[in-house]
N, C-alpha and C positions, 0 to 999 in steps of 0.2 A: 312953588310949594303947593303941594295937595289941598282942595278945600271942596268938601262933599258938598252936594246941589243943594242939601237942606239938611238944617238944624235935627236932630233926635226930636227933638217937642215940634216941631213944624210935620211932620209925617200924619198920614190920617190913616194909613192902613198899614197889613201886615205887608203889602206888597210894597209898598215905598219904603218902609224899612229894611226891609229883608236887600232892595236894588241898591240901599245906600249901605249896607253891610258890605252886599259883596263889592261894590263900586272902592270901598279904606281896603275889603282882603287883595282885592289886583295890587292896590298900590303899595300894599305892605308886600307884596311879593315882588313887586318891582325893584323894591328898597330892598329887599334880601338878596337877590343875582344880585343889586350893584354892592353890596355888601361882602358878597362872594368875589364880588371880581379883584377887589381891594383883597381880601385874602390870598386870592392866586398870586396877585401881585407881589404880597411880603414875601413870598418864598425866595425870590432873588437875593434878598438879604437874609436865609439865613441857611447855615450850611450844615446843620445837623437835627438827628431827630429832637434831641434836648432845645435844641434853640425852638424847633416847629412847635412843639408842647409846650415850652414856658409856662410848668405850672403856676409859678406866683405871678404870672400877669393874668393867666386865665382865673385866678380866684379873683384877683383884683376887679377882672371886670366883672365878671358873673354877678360880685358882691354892688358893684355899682348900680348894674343891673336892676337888679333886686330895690336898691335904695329910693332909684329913677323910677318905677313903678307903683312904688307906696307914695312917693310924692304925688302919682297921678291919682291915688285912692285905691290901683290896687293890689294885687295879694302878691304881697314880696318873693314868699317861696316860690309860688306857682311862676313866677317871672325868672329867677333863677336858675327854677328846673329846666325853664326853655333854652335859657342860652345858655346851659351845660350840654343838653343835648344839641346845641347847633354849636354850639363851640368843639365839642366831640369831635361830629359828622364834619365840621370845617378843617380839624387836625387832622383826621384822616385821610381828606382830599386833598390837603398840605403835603403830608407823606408821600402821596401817591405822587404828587409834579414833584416833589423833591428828589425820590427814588429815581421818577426818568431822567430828572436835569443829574444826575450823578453816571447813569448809564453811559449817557451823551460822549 
């Protein structure tokens, strides 16, 4: 597991914040491709656009989303908005392997 070189209160400058920011943004993008590659993956299991979409799983999670961020202190909607739009952009690219594995 991920664990930044120093504490937020441990930093003395804008420069060592700013290197421990970007140092969580790498690894929060790391966690998103493997997050993605687990989405390419579901497609195998499922064989239609309706199954790719699953609106009432995608509110389900969005809304947990949301819940899991306010636990952390913060702003539930703004957390929601994010993963509407990666859950989106995630559908989409679902569509797009689903339409070739049907080609095939």
């Amino acid at each position: 597991m991920f664990k930044p070189e120093k504490k937020p209160a441990e930093c003395y400058s804008k420069e060592e914040i700013r290197q421990q920011i970007d140092l969580l943004d790498k690894e929060i993008i790391r966690l998103f491709s493997l997050r993605f590659q687990y989405v390419s993956e579901i497609v195998k299991y499922k064989t239609d656009a309706e199954s790719v979409v699953a609106q009432e799983r995608k509110n389900q999670v969005i809304k947990l989303r949301g819940e899991w961020a306010e636990e952390h202190g913060l702003d539930k909607e703004t957390f929601e908005q994010i993963y509407c739009f990666l859950i989106d952009h995630n559908i989409s690219k679902e569509l797009e392997i689903l339409n070739q594995k049907n080609v095939k």
